[in-house]
N, C-alpha and C positions, 0 to 999 in steps of 0.2 A: 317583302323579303325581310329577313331578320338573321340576324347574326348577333355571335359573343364579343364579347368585352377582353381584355385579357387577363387572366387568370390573377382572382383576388391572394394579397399573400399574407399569412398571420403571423404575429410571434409565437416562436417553436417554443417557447420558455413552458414548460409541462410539470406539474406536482402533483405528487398524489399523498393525500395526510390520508392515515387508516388509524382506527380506532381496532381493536381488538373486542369481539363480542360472540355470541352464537347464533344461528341461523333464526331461531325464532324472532319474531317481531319484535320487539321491546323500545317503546318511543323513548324512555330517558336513554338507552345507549345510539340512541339514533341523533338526537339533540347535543349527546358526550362527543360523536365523533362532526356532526358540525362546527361546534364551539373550537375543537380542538383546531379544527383550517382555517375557523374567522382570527387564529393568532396571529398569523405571517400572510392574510387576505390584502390584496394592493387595491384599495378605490377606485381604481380602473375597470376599463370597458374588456367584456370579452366572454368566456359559456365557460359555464363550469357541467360537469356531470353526477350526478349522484348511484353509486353504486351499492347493490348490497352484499351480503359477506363471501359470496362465490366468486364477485367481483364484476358479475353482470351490472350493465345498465339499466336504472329503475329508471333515471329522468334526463334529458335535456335541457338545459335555461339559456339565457343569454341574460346581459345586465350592462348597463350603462356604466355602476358602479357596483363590481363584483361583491364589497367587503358587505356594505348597505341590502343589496338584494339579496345575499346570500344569509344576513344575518337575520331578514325576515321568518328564517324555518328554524329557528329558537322561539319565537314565540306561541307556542303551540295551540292557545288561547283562540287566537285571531287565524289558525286556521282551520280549512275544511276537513272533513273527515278524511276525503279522499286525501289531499294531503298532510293527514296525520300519520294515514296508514302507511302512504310513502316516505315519510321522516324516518317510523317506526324498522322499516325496514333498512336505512341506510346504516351504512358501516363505515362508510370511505367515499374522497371527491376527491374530481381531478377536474385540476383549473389550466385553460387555453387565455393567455391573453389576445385582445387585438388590439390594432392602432383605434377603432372607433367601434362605436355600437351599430355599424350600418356592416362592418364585417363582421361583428360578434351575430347577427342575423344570418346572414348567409353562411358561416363555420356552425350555427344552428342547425340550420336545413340542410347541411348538410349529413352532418352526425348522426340526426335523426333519423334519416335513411341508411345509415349503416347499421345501428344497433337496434333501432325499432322497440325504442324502451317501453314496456307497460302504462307507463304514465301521461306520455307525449299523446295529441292529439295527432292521430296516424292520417296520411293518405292511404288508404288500402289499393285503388289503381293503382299500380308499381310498372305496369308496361309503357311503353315507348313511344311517345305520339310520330306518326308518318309525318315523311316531310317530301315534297319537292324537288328533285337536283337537276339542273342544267348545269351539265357537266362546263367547265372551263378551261381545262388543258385539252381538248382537243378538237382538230380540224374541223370537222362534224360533230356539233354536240352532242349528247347524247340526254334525251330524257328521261327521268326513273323513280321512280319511289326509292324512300331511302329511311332506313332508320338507325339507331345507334351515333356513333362516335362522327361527327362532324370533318373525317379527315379530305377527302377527296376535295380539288379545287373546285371551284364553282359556285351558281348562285342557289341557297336555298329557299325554299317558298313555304313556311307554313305557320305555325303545325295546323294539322288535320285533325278533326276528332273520331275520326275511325280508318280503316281501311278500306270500307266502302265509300268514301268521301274522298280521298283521293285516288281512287282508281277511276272513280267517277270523273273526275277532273284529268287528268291521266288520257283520260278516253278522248274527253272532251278537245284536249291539246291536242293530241292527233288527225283527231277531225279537222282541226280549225288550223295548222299549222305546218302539216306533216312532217315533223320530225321524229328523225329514229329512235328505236326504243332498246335496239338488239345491242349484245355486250359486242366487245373491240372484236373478240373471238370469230366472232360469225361473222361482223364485218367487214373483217381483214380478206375473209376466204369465199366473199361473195363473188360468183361468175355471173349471175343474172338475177332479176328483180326476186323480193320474195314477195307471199302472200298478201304482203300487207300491203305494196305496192300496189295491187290490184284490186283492194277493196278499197284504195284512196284514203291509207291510212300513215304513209309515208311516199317522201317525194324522192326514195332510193339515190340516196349520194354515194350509196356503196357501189355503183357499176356506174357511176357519171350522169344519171337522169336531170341532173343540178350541179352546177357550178359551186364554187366554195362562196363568192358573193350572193347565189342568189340564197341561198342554205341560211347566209349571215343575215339576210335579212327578213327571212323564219326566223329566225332566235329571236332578233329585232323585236319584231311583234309578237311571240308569247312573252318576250317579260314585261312589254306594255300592256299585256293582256292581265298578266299574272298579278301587274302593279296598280290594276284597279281602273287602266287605262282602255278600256272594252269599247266603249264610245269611238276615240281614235281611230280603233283597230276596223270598225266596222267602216269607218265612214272611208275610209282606206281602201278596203275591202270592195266596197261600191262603187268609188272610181274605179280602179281596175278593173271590175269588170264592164264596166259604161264603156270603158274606152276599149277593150277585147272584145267587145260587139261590136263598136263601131269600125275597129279594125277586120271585120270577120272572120274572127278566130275564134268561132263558135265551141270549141272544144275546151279554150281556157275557160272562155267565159263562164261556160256547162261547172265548170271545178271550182272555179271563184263564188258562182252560184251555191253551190252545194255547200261551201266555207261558211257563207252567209248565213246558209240555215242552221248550220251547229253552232254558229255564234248566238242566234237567235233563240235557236233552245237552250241554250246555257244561259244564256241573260234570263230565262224563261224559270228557270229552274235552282240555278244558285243566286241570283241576286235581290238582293231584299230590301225596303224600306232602307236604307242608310245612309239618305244623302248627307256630306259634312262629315260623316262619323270618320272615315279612314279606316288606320286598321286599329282594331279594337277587339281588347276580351271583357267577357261579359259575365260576372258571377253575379249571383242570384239564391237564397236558402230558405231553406222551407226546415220547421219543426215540427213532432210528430211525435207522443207516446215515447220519449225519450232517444228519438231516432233524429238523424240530422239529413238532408240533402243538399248539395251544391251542384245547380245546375252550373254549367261551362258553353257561352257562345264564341266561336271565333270567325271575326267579319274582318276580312282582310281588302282593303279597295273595294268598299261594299260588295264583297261576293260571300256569301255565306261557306265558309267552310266547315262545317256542322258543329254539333255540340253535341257533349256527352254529360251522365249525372256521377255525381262523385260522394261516395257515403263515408266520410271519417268517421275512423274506430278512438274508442277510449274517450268520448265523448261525454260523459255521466258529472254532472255536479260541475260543466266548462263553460264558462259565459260566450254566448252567443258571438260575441266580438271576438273570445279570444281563439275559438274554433276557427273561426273564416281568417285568421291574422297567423294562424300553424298551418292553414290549409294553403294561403297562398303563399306563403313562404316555401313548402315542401313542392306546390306544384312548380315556381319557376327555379327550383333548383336546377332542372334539366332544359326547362322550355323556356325560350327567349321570349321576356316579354315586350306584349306588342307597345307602340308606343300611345295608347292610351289603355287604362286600365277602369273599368264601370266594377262598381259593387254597390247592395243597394242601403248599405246602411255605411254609418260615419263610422271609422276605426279609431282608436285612440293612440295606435302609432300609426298612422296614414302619411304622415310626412317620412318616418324613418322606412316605411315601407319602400315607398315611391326613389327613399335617395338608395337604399339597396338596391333597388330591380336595375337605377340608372346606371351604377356601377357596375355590376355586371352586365348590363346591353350595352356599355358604353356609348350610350346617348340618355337623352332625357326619356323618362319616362311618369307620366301624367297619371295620377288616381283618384277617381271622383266619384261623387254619386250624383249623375244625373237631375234635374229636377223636373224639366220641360223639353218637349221637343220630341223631335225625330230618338234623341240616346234615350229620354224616360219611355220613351214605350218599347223599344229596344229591350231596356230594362225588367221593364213590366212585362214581356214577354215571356220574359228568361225565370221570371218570377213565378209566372203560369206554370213555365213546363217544370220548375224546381217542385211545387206543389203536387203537382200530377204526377212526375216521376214517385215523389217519395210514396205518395198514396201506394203505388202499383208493388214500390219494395214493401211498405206493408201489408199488402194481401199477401204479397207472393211470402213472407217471413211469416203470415200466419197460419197459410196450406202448408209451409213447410215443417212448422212448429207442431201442425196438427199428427203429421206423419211420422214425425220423430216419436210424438206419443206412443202411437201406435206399431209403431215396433218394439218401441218400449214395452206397452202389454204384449208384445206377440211372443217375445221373448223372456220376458221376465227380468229385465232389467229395474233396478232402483229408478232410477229417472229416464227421460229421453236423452240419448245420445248426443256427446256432442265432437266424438269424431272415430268414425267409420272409415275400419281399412277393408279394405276386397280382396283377394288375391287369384291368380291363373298364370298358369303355365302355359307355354310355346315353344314348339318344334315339329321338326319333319323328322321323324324316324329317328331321331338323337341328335341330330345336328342342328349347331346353330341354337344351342337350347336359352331359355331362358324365362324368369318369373317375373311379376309383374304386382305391382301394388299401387292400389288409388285411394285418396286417401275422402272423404268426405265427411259434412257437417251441417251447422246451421243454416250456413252461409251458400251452401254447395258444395261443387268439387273444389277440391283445393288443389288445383295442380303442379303449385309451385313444392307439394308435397310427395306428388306420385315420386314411386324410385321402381327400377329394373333391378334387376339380380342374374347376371352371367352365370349360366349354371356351370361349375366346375367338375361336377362327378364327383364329389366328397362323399356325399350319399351313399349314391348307388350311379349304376348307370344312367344315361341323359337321356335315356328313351323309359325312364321307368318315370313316371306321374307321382307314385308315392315316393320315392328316395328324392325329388326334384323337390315335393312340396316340404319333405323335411330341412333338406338343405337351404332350402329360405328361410322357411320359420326359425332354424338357428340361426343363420346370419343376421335377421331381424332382430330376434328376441336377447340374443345373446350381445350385440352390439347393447341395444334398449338397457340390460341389466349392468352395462360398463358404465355408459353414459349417463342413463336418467333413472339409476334403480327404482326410486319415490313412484306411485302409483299415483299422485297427486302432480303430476308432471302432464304437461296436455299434451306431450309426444303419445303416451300410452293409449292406446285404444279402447270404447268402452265395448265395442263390439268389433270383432274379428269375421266377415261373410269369407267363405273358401267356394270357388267355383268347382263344386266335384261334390262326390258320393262319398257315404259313409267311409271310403280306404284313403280318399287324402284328409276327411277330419280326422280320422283314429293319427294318420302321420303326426299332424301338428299336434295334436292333444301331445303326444310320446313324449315331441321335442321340447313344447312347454314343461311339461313332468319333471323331465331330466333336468330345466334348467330353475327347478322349484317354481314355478309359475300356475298356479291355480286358478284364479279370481277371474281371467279374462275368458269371458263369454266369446266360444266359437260356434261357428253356424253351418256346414256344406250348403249347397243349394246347385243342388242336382237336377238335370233334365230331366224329364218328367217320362212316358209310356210314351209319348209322342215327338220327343226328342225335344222337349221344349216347345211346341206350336202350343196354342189354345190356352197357354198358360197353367200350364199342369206342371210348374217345376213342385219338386218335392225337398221340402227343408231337413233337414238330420240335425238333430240336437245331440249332446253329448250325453246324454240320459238316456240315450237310443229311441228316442220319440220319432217318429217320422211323419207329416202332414202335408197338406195342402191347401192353397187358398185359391177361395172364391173365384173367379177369372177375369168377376168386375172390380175386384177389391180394390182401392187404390193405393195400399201398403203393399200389394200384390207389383201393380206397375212400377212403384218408387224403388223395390228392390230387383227389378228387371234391369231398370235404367242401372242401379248400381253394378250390377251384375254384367251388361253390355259394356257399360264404359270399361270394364277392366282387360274385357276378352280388347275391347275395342286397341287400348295402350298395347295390351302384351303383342297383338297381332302385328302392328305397323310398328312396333321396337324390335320380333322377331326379323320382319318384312327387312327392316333396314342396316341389320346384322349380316343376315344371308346375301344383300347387295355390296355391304363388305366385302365378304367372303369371298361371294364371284370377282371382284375387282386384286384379289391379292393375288400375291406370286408368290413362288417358292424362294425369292432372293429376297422376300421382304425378311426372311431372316438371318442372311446373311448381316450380321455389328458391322458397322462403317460403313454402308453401302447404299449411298443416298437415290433420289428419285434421275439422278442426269447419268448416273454410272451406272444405274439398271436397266433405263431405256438402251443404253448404250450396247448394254451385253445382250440383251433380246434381240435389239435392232441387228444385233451382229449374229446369234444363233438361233434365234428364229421363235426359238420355247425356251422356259425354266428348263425343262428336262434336260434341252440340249445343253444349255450351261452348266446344270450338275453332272454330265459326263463329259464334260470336254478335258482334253489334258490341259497340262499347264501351258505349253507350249501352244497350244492354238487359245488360252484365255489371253495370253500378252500380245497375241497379235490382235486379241480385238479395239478398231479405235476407240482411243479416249479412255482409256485401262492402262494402267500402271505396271511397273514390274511389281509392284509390294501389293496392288490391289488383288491382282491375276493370284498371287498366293497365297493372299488372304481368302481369295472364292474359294481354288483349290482348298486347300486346306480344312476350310468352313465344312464340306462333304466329304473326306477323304482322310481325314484323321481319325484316327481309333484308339 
């Protein structure tokens, strides 16, 4: 189990020194506006940021002594290119102090996931590790996967390295435990066992199958289970059923049996070599043709809770030590760290490391590199699969590298792409309309990029394809020329696919036209004589070229997938518009009329409709309706 510390606090004292200069690079005005902050800089611990002339974030730091580490980026001499080019580009810093450099770390890690500066050595996973919850505030706990924000009471268990990993254990708790999994909702309004009951997958406390004592001592043993304590649990396990045999109560004993075998296969299956280790994370990296990997194990009470590989970005010309010392700082921003920490090489803040992580888990936390034992092969494991992993992201970035070519030639672009929008439309007959954009790259999909587009009939009508496909392309294109006019901006597209025939490219082409936009390569990619089967879609270039490709091509299936993912977005965004839709009322627009004063007026007239014809005089008699409410519904319908 793991849990937070309580929230680190900095000094708010915040300055920002600006030098006046122009956008372009220029390393003496970049050096001009350093010089100008190392005037009034304090030799104190805490992160400064280096911005450029927009006011964006180029860099992240932390320092022990702010005036010292900061005065480093004047000597231009002694640094590297890469950070010449980011001096070159600074205009302006802003300094955060703190009480010590073990919080100027952590107000680091932090930062850096807010602004995601160019320079900083990124974690690119940004999602959320699963966790474990056994509820705490209630009679009957309840078991759950759980991600995000840590508020609900109770104990948590993790993290996990995937979703598959603790559903798996999830599974496993049921079998071996049977506790509930169902929200308060269903359990409140339970009259007899459900399903799971009956596949011996809960011991139904919602209709009395179990006492609140014997429930309590379920809970009991999954958190000895949970806490590494599986040995206990089993040999527990085995008396009870010894003595429910010998008592002939064949029936218990048949389900205490069956407990034992899903203990058995779980020991079978999550637990691994780790006697002595406890809980433990286990990084591990691999180099490669300028690519970096960090494998991730997490062994919690030697049970293996899986592991995942983690590729940081901006990587180029970073010392090996100072990659894995930005990577773990950024990964326990969020994640509690376990209380011993394996890496396979020595860090050179390894002490300041370890007193951060313990500040925030408030407990100790331990960082070491293994040498012998049960933890070095542990290690050495973790070392394999870092290796292996990265191999596999370099084939796969090199079939991907090869296909980007090859659109490149298919199209006639200057280079390969390095980020592909898609676009399609959604609706039933006008309703519910809406467009869809995905965005992709080097990397893959980018979906922290996809966006939808509410069609509003600014166009044309919502049931027209071409007035919907222009109505994006200017919301799109015309936002793009607010915000990011520069073509040298990596929001901009280097290629544009349109799900449709030559009548929704001629659209977009129009709207580009009108808002001066020329240069961006568009594509239709239309269903083929066969409605798409066999792989006969048909490309439409803006030259009025029309083709086809091969059906084994494999620039053929790379723009199929692109082409599916998008229909794939627009469908299930249209799909969950429309389930909107069905769930509204006509009172949801009635101003001022929340969700307990609309039950209330249905519950009393039966329909919306019946409430938009009632008089006033039967709205005030409805319960739980005011004199000024009942007037305000009147009125809402009946005012002219």
């Amino acid at each position: 189990m793991s849990s937070y510390g309580p929230p680190t606090r900095f000094h708010e004292e915040q300055a920002t020194f600006t030098i006046r200069g122009s956008d372009t690079p220029d390393l003496d005005a970049g050096v001009a506006a350093i010089r100008n902050v190392l005037k009034t800089l304090p030799a104190a611990p805490g992160v400064y940021r280096m911005q450029d002339a927009k006011g964006d974030v180029l860099y992240v730091g932390k320092a022990r002594a702010l005036k010292n580490r900061v005065a480093n980026y004047t000597n231009v001499n002694n640094l590297t290119q890469r950070l010449r080019r980011m001096v070159s580009q600074t205009r302006s810093m802003t300094i955060v102090t703190t009480n010590n450099e073990a919080e100027a770390l952590l107000l680091e890690a932090q930062l850096i996931k807010r602004y995601r500066p160019a320079y900083n050595v990124l974690l690119r996973d940004d999602k959320s590790f699963p966790f474990i919850l056994l509820r705490g505030d209630q009679e009957f706990p309840r078991i759950q996967k759980h991600r995000g924000a840590r508020r609900a009471k109770g104990d948590y268990y993790g993290p996990f390295a995937s979703a598959g990993s603790v559903n798996n254990t999830l599974n496993a708790l049921q079998k071996l435990f049977l506790l509930r999994s169902c929200t308060d909702g269903f359990f409140k309004t339970r009259d007899r066992p459900c399903l799971l009951y009956q596949i011996k997958r809960c011991s139904a406390p919602c209709v009395g199958r179990i006492d609140e004592g014997g429930y309590a001592e379920l809970v009991a043993d999954a958190k000895q289970f949970l806490a590494g304590k599986a040995t206990d649990v089993q040999a527990k396990l085995g008396k009870q059923m010894e003595a429910a045999a010998e008592a002939m109560d064949f029936e218990l004993a048949a389900l205490l049996r069956d407990r034992l075998k899903a203990l058995t296969f779980v020991q079978g299956t999550q637990f691994i070599n780790a006697e002595g280790v406890g809980d433990a994370d286990i990084f591990a990296m691999a180099c490669k043709d300028g690519v970096i990997g960090i494998q991730a194990f997490f062994i919690r009470g030697g049970q293996n809770w899986g592991h995942r590989s983690f590729f940081p970005s901006h990587v180029n010309d970073v010392p090996e030590d100072e990659v894995m010392t930005a990577f773990l700082t950024q990964f326990y921003e969020e994640v509690p760290p376990a209380r011993t920490v394996f890496v396979d090489r020595e860090l050179p803040e390894a002490a300041l490391l370890a007193e951060a992580f313990a500040e925030q888990a408030g407990r100790k936390v331990e960082l070491s590199v293994p040498q012998r034992g049960t933890r070095r092969r542990l290690l050495d494991q973790a070392k394999r699969n870092a290796e292996e992993a990265l191999d596999r992201r370099l084939a796969e970035s090199t079939t991907q590298a090869k296909l980007l070519r090859e659109v490149a030639e298919l199209f006639d672009l200057p280079e390969p792409p390095d980020r592909i929008e898609v676009y399609d439309n959604s609706h039933i007959q006008g309703t519910n309309a809406l467009g869809a954009m995905v965005v992709a790259g080097p990397e893959g999909f980018r979906k922290g990029q996809y966006r939808k587009f509410n069609i509003k009939g600014n166009e044309a009508a919502t049931d027209d394809d071409f007035g919907m496909m222009r109505e994006v392309f200017r919301r799109r294109f015309a936002r793009q020329m607010e915000e990011a006019p520069d073509r040298d901006d990596a929001t901009w597209p280097d290629i544009v696919l349109i799900d449709g025939g030559r009548g929704q490219l001629n659209a977009a082409r129009a709207v580009l036209e009108d808002l001066g936009i020329e240069d961006v390569c568009l594509v239709g990619v239309a269903k083929g004589p066969h409605h798409g089967r066999e792989g006969r879609e048909v490309f439409h270039m803006l030259d009025g070229r029309e083709f086809q490709l091969p059906v084994n091509a494999p620039v053929l299936f790379y723009l199929q997938r692109l082409r599916d993912e998008v229909h794939r977005f627009a469908i299930g965004a249209h799909r969950e518009k429309r389930a909107k839709a069905m769930g509204a009322s006509p009172l949801d627009e009635v101003p001022g009329i929340g969700p307990a004063r609309k039950k209330a007026l249905l519950m009393h007239f039966g329909t919306g409709r019946a409430v938009r014809n009632a008089s006033l005089e039967d709205l005030q008699k409805a319960p739980g309706v005011s004199v000024s409410v009942a007037q305000q519904v009147y009125d809402f319908y009946h005012a002219r």
